[in-house]
mmCIF file of the N, C-alpha and C atoms, coordinates in Angstrom:
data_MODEL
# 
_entry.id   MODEL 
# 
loop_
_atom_site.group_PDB 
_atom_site.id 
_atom_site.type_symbol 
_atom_site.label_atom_id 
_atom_site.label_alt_id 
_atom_site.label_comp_id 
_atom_site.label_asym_id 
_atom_site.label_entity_id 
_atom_site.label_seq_id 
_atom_site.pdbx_PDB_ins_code 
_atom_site.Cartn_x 
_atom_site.Cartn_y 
_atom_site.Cartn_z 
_atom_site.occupancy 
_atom_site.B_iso_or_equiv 
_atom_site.pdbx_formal_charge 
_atom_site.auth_seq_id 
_atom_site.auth_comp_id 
_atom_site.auth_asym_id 
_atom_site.auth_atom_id 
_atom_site.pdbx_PDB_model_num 
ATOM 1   N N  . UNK A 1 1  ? -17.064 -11.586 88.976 1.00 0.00 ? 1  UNK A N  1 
ATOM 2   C CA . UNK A 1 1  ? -18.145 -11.373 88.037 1.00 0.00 ? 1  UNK A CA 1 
ATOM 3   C C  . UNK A 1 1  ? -19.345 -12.238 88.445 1.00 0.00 ? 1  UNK A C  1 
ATOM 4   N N  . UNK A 1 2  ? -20.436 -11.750 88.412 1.00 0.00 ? 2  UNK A N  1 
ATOM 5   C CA . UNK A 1 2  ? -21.508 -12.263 88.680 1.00 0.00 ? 2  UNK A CA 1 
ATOM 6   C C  . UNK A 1 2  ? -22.051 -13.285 87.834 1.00 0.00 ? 2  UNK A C  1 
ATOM 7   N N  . UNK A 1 3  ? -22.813 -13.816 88.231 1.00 0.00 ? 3  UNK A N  1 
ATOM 8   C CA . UNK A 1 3  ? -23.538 -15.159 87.409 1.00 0.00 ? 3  UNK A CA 1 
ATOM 9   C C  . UNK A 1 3  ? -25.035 -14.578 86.956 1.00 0.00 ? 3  UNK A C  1 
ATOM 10  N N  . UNK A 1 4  ? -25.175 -14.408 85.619 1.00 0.00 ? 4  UNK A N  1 
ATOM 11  C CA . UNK A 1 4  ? -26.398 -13.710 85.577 1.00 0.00 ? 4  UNK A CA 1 
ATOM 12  C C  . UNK A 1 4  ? -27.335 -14.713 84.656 1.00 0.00 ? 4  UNK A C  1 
ATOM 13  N N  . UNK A 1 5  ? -28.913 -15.694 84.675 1.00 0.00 ? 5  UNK A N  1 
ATOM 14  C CA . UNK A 1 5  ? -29.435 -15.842 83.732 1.00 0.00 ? 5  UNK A CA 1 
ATOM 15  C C  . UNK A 1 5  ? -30.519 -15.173 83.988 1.00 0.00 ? 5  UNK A C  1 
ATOM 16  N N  . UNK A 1 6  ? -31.282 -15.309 82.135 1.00 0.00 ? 6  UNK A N  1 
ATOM 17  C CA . UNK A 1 6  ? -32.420 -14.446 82.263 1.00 0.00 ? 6  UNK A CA 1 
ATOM 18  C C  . UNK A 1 6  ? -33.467 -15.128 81.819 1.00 0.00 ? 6  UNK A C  1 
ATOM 19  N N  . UNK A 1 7  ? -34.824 -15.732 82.039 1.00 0.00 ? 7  UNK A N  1 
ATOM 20  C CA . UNK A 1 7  ? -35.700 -16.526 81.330 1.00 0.00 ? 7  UNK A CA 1 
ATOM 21  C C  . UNK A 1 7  ? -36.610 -15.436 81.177 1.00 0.00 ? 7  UNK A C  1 
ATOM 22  N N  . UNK A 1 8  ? -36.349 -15.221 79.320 1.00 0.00 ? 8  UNK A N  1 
ATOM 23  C CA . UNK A 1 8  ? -37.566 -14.433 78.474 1.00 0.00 ? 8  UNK A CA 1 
ATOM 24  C C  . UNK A 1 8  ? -38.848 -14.855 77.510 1.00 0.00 ? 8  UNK A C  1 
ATOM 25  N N  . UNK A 1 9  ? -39.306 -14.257 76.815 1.00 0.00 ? 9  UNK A N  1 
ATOM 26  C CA . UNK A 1 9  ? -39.929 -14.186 75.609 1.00 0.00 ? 9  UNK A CA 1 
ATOM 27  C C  . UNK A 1 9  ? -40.261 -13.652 75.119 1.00 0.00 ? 9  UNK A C  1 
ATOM 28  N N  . UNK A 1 10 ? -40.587 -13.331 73.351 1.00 0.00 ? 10 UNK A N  1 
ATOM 29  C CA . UNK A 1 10 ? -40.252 -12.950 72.941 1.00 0.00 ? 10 UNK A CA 1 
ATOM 30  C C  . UNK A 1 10 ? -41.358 -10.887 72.418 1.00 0.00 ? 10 UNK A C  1 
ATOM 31  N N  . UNK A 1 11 ? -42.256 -11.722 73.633 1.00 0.00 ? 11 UNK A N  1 
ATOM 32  C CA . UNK A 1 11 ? -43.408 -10.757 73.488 1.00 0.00 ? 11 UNK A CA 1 
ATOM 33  C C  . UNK A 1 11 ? -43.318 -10.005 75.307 1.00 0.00 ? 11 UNK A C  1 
ATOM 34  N N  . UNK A 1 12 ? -42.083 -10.378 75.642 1.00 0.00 ? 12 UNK A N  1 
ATOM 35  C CA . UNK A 1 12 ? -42.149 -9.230  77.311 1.00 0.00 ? 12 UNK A CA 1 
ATOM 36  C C  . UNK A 1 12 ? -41.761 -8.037  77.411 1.00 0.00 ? 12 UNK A C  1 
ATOM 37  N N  . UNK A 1 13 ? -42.404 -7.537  77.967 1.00 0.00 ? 13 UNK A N  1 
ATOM 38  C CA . UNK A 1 13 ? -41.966 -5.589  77.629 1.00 0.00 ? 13 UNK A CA 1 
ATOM 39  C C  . UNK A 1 13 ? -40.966 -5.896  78.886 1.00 0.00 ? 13 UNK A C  1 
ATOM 40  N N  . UNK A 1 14 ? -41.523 -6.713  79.991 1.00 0.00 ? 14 UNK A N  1 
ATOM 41  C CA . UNK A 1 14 ? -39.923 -6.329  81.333 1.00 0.00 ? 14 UNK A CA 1 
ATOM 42  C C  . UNK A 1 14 ? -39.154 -7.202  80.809 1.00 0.00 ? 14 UNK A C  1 
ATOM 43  N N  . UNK A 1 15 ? -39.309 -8.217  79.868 1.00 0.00 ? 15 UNK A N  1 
ATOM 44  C CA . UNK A 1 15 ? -38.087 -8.720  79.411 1.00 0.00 ? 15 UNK A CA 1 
ATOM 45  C C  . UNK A 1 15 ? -37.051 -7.961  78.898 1.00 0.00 ? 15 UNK A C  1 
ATOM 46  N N  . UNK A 1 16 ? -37.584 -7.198  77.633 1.00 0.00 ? 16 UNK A N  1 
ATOM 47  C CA . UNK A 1 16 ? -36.620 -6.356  77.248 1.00 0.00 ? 16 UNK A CA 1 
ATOM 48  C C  . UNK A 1 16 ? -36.124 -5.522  78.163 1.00 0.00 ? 16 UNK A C  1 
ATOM 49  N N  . UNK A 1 17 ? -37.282 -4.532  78.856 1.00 0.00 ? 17 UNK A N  1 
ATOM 50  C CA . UNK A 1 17 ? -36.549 -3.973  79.873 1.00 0.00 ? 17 UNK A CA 1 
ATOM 51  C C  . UNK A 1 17 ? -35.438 -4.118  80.730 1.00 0.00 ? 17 UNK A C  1 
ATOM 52  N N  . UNK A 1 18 ? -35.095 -5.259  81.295 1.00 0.00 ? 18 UNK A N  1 
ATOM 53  C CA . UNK A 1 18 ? -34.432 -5.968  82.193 1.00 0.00 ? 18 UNK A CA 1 
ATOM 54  C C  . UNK A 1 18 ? -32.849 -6.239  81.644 1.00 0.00 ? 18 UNK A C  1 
ATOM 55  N N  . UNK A 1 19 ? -32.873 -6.724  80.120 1.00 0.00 ? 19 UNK A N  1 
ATOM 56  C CA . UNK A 1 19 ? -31.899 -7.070  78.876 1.00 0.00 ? 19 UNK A CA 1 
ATOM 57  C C  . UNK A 1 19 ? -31.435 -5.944  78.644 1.00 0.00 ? 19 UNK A C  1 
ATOM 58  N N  . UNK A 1 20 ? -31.965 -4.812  78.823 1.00 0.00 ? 20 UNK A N  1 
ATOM 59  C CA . UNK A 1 20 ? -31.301 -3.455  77.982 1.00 0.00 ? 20 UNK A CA 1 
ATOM 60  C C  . UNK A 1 20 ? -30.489 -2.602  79.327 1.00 0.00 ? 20 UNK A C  1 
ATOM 61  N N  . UNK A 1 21 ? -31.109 -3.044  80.927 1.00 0.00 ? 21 UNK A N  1 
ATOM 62  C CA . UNK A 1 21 ? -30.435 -2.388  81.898 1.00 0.00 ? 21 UNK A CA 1 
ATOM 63  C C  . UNK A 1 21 ? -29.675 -3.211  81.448 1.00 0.00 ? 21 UNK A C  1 
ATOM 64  N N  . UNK A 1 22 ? -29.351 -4.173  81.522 1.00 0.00 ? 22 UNK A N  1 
ATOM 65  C CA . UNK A 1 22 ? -27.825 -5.217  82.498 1.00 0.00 ? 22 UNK A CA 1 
ATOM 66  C C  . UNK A 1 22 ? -27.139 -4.382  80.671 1.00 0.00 ? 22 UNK A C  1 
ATOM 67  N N  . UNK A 1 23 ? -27.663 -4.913  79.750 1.00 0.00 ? 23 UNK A N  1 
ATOM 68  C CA . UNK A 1 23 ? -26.530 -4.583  78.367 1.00 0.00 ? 23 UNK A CA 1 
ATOM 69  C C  . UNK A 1 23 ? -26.489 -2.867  78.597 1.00 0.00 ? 23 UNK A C  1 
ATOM 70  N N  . UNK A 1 24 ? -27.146 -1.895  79.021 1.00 0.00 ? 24 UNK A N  1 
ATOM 71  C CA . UNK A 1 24 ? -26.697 -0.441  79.399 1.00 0.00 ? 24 UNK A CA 1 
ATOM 72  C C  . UNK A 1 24 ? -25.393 -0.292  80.385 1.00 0.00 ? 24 UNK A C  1 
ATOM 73  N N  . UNK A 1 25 ? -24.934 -1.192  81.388 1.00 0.00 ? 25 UNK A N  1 
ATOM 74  C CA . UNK A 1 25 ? -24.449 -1.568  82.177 1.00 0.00 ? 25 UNK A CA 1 
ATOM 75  C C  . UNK A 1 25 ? -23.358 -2.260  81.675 1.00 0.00 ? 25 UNK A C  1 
ATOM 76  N N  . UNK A 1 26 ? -22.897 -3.137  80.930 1.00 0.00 ? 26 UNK A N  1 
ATOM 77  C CA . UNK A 1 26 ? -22.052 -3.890  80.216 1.00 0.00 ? 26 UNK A CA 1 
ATOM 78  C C  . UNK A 1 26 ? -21.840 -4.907  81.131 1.00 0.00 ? 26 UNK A C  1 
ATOM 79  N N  . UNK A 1 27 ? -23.334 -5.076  81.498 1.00 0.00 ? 27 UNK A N  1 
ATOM 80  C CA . UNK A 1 27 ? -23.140 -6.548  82.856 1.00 0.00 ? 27 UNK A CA 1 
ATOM 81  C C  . UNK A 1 27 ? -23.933 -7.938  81.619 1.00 0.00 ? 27 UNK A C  1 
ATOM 82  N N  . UNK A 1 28 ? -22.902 -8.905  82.044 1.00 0.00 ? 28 UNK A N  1 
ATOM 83  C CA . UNK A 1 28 ? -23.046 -9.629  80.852 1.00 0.00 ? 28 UNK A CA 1 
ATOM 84  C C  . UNK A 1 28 ? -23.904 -10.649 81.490 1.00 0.00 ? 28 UNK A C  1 
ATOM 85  N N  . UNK A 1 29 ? -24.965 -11.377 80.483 1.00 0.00 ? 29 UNK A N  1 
ATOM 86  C CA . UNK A 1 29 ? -26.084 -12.595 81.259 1.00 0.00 ? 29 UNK A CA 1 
ATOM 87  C C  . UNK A 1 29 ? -26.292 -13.357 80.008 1.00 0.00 ? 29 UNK A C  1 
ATOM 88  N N  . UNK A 1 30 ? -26.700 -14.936 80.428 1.00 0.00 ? 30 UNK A N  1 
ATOM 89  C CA . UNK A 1 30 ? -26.819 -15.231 79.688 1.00 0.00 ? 30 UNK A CA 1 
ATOM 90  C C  . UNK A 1 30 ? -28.919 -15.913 79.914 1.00 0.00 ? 30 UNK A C  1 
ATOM 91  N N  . UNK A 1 31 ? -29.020 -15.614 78.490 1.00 0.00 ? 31 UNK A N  1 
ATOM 92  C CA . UNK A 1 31 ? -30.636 -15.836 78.537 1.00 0.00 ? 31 UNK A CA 1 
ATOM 93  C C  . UNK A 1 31 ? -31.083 -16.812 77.438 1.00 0.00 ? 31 UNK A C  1 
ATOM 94  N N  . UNK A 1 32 ? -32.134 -17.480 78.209 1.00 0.00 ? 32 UNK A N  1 
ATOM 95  C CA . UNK A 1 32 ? -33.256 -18.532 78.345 1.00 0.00 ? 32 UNK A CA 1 
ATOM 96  C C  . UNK A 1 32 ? -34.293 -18.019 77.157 1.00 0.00 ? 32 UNK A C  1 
ATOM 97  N N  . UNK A 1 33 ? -35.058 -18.046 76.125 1.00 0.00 ? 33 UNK A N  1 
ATOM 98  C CA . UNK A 1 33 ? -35.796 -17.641 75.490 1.00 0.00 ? 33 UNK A CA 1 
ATOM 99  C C  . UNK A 1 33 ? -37.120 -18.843 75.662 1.00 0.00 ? 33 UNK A C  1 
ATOM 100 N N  . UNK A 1 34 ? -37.672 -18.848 76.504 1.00 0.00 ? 34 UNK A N  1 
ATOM 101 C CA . UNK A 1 34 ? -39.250 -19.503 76.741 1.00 0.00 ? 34 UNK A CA 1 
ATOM 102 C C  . UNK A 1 34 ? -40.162 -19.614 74.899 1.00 0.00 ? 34 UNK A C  1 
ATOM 103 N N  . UNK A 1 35 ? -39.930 -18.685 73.997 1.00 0.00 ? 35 UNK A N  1 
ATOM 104 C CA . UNK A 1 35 ? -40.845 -18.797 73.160 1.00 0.00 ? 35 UNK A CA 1 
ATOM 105 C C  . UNK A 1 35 ? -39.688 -19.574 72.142 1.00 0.00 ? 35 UNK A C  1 
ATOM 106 N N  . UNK A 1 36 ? -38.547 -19.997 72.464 1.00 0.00 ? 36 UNK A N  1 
ATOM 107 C CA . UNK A 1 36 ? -37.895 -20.349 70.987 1.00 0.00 ? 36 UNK A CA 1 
ATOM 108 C C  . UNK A 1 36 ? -37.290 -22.224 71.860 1.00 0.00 ? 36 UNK A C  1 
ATOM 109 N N  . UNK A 1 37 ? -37.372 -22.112 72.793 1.00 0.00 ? 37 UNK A N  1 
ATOM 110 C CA . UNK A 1 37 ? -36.108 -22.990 73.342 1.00 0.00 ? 37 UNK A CA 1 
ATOM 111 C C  . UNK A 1 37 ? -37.587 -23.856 74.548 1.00 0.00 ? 37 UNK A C  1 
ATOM 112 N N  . UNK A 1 38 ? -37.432 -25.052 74.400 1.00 0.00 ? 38 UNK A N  1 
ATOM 113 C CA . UNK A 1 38 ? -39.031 -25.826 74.961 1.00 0.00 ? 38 UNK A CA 1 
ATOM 114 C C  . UNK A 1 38 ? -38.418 -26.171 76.567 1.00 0.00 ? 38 UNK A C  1 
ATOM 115 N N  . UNK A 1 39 ? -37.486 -26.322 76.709 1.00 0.00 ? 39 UNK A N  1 
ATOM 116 C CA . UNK A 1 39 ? -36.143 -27.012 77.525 1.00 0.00 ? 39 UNK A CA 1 
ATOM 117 C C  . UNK A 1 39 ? -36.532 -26.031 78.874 1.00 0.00 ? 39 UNK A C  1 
ATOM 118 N N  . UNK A 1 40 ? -36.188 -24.779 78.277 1.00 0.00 ? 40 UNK A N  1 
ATOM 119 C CA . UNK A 1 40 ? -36.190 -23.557 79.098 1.00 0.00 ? 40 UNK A CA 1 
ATOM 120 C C  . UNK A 1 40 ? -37.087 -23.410 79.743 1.00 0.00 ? 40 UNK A C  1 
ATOM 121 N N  . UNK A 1 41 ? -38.298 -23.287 79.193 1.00 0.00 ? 41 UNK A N  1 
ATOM 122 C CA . UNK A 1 41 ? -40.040 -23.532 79.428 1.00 0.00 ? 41 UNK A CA 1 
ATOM 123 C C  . UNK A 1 41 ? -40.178 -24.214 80.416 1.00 0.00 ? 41 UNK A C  1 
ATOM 124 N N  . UNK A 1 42 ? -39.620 -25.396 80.011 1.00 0.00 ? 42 UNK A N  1 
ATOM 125 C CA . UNK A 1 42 ? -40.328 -26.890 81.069 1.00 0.00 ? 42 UNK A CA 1 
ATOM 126 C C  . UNK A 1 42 ? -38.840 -26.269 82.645 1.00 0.00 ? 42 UNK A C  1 
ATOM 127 N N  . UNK A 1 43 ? -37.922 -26.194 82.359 1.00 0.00 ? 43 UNK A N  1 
ATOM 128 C CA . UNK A 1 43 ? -37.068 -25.974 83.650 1.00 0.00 ? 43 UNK A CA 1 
ATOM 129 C C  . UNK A 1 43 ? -37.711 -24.764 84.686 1.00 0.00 ? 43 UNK A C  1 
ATOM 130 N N  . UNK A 1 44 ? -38.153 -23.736 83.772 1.00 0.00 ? 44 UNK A N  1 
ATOM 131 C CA . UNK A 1 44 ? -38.707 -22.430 84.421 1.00 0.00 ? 44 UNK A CA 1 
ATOM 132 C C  . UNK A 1 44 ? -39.931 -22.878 85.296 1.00 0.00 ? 44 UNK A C  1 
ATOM 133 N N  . UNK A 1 45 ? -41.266 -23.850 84.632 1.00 0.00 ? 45 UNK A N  1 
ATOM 134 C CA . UNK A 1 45 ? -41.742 -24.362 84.838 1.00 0.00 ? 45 UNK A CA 1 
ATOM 135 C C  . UNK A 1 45 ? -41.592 -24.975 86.909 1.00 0.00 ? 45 UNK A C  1 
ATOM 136 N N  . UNK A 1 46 ? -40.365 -25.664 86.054 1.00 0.00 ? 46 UNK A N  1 
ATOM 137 C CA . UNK A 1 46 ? -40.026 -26.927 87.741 1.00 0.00 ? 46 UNK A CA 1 
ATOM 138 C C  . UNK A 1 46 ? -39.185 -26.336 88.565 1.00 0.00 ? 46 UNK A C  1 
ATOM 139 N N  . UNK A 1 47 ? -38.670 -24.785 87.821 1.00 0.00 ? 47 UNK A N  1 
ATOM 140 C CA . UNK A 1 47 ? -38.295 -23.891 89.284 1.00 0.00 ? 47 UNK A CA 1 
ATOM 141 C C  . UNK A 1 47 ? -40.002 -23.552 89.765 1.00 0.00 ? 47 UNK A C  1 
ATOM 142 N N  . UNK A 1 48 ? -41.223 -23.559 89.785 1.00 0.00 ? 48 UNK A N  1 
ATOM 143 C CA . UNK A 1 48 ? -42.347 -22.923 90.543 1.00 0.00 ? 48 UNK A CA 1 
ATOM 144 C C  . UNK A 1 48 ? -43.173 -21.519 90.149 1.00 0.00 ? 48 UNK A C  1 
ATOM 145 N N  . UNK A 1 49 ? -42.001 -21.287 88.642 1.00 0.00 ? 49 UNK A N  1 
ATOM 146 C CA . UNK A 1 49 ? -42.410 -20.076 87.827 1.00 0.00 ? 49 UNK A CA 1 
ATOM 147 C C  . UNK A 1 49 ? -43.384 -20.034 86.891 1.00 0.00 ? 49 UNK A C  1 
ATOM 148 N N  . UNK A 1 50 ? -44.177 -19.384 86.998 1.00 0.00 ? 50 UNK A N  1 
ATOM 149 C CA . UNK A 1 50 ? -45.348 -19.350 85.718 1.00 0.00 ? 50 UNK A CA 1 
ATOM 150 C C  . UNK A 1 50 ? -45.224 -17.823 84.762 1.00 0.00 ? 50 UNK A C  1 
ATOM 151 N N  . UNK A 1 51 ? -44.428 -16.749 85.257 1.00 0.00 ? 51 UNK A N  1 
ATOM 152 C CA . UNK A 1 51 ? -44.395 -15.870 84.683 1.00 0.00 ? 51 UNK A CA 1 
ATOM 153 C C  . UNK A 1 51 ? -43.076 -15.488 84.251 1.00 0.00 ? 51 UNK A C  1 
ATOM 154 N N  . UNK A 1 52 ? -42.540 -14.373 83.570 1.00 0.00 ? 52 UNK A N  1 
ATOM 155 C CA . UNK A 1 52 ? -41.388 -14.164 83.414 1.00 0.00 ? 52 UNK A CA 1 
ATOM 156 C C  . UNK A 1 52 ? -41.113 -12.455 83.187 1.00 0.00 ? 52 UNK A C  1 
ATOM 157 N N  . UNK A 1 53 ? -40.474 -12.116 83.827 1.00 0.00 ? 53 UNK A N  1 
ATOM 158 C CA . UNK A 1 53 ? -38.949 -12.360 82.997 1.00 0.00 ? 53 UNK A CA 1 
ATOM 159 C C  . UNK A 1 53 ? -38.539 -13.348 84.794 1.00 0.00 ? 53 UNK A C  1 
ATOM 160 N N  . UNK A 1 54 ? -37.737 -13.939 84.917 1.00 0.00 ? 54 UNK A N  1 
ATOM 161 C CA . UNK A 1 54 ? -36.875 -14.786 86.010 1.00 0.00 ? 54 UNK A CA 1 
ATOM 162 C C  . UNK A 1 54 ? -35.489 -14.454 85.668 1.00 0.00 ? 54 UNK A C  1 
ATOM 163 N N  . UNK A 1 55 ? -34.984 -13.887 86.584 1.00 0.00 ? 55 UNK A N  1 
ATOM 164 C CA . UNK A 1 55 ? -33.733 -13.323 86.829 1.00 0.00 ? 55 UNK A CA 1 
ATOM 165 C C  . UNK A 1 55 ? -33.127 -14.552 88.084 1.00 0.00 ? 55 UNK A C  1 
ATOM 166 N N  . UNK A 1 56 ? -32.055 -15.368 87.629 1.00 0.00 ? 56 UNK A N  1 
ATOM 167 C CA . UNK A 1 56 ? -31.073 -15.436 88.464 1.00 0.00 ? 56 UNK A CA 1 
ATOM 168 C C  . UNK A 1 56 ? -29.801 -14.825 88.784 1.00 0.00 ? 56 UNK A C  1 
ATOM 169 N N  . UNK A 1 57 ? -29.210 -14.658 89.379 1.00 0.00 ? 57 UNK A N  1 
ATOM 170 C CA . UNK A 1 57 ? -28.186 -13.941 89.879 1.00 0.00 ? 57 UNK A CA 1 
ATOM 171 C C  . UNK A 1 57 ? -27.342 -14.477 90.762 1.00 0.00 ? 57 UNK A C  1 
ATOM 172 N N  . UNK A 1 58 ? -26.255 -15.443 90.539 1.00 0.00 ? 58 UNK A N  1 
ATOM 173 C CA . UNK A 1 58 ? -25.385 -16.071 91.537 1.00 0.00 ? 58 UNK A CA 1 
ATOM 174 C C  . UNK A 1 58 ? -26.063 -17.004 92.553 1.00 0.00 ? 58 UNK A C  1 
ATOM 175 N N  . UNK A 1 59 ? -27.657 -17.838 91.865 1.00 0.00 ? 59 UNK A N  1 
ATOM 176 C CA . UNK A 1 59 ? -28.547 -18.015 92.544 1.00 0.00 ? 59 UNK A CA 1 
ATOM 177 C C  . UNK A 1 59 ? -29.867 -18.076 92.943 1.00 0.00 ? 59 UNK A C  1 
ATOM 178 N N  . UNK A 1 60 ? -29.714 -16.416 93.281 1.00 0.00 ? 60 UNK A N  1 
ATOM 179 C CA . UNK A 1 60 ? -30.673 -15.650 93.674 1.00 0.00 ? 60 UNK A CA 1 
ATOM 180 C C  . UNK A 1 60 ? -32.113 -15.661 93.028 1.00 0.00 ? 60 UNK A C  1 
ATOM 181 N N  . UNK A 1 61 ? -33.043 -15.676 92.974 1.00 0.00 ? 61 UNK A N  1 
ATOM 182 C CA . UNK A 1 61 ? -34.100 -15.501 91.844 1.00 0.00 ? 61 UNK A CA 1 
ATOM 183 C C  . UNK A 1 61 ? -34.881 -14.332 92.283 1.00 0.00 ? 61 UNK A C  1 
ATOM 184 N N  . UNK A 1 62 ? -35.039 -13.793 91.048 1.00 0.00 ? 62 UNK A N  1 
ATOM 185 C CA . UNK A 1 62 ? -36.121 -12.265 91.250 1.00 0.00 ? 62 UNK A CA 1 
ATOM 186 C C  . UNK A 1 62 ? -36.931 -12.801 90.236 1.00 0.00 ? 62 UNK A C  1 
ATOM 187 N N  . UNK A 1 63 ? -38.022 -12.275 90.535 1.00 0.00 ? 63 UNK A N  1 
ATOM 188 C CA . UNK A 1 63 ? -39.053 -12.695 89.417 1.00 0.00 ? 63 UNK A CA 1 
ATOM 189 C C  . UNK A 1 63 ? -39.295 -10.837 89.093 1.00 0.00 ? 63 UNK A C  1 
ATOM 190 N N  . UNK A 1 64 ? -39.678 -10.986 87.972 1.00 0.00 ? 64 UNK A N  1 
ATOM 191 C CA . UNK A 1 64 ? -40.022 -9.558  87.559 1.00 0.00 ? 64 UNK A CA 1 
ATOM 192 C C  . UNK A 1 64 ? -38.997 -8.711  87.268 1.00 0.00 ? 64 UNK A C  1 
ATOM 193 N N  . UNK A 1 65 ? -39.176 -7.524  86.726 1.00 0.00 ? 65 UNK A N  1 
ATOM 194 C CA . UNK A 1 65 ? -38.296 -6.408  86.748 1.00 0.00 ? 65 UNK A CA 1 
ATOM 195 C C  . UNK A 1 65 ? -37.873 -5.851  88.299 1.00 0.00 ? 65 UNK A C  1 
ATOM 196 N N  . UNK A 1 66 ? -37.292 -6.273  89.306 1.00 0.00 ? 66 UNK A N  1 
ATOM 197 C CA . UNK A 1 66 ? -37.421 -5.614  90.384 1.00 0.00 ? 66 UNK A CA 1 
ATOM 198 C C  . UNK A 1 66 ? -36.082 -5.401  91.009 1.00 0.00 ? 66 UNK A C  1 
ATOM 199 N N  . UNK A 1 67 ? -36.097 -3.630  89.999 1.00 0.00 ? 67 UNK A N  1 
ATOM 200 C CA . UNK A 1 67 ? -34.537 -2.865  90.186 1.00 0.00 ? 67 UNK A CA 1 
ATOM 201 C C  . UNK A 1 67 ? -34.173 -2.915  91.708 1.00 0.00 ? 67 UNK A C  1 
ATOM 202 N N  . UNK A 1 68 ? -34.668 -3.258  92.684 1.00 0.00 ? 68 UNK A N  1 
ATOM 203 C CA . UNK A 1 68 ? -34.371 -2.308  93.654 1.00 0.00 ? 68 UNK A CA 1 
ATOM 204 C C  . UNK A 1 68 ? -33.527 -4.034  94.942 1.00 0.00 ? 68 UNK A C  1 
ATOM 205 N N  . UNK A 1 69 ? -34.077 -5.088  94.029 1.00 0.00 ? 69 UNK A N  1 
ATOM 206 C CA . UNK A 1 69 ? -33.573 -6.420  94.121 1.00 0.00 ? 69 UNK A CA 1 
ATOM 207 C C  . UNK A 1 69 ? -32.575 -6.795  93.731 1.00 0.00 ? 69 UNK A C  1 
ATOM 208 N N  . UNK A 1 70 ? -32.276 -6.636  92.309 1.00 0.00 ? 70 UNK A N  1 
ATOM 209 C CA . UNK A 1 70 ? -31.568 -6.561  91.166 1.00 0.00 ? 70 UNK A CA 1 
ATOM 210 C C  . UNK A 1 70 ? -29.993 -5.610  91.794 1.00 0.00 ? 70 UNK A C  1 
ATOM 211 N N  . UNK A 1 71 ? -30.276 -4.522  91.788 1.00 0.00 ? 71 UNK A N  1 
ATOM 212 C CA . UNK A 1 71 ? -29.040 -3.915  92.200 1.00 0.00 ? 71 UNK A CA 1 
ATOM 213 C C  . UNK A 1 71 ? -28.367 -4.221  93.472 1.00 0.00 ? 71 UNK A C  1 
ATOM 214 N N  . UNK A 1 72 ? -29.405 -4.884  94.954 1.00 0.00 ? 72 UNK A N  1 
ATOM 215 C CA . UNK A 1 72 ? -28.807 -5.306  95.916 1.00 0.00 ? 72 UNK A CA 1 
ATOM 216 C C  . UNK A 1 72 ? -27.843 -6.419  95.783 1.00 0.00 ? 72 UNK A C  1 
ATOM 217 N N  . UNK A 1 73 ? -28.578 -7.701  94.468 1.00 0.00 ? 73 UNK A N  1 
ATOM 218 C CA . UNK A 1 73 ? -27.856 -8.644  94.726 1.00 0.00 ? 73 UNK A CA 1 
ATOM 219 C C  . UNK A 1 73 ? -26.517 -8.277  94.188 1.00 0.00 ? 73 UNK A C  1 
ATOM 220 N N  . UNK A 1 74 ? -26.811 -7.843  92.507 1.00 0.00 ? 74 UNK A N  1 
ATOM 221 C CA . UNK A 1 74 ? -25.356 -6.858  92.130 1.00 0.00 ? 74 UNK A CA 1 
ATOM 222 C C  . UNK A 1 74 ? -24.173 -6.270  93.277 1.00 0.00 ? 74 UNK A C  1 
ATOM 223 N N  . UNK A 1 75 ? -24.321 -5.983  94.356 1.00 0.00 ? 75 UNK A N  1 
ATOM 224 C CA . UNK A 1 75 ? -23.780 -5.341  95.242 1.00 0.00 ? 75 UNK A CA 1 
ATOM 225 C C  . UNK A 1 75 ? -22.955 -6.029  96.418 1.00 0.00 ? 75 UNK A C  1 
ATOM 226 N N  . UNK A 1 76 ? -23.655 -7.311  96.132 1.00 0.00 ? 76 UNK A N  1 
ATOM 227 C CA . UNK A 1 76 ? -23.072 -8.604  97.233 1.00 0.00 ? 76 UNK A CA 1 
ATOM 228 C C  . UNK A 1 76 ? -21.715 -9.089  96.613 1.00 0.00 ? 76 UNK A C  1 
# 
């Protein structure tokens, strides 16, 4: 099973987007909420990120919705 986090908030359209593939999927992640949780913010931050949604994956970081990333690492 894969290692999935997700750093959101609470106003991202690819956030949700991103939350509703993996839960369409019954691929389980656990997520970061930037607008509720300050912790999250400042870590996302000192990974070099200014935007979100931030997808890790066993690692990996995708920034953005980017299915075509997303399903490769899935695949490893």
């Amino acid at each position: 099973m894969k290692n999935i986090e997700i750093y959101t908030s609470d106003t991202c359209i690819q956030c949700i987007k991103v939350k509703e593939y993996f839960k369409n999927r019954n691929i389980e992640f656990k997520e970061y909420n930037i607008s509720k949780d300050l912790e999250a913010k400042r870590e996302l931050i000192r990974m070099g990120y200014m935007s979100i949604p931030v997808i890790l994956i066993d690692g990996e970081h995708v920034l953005g919705f980017d299915l075509n990333r997303i399903e490769s690492l899935l695949q490893k």
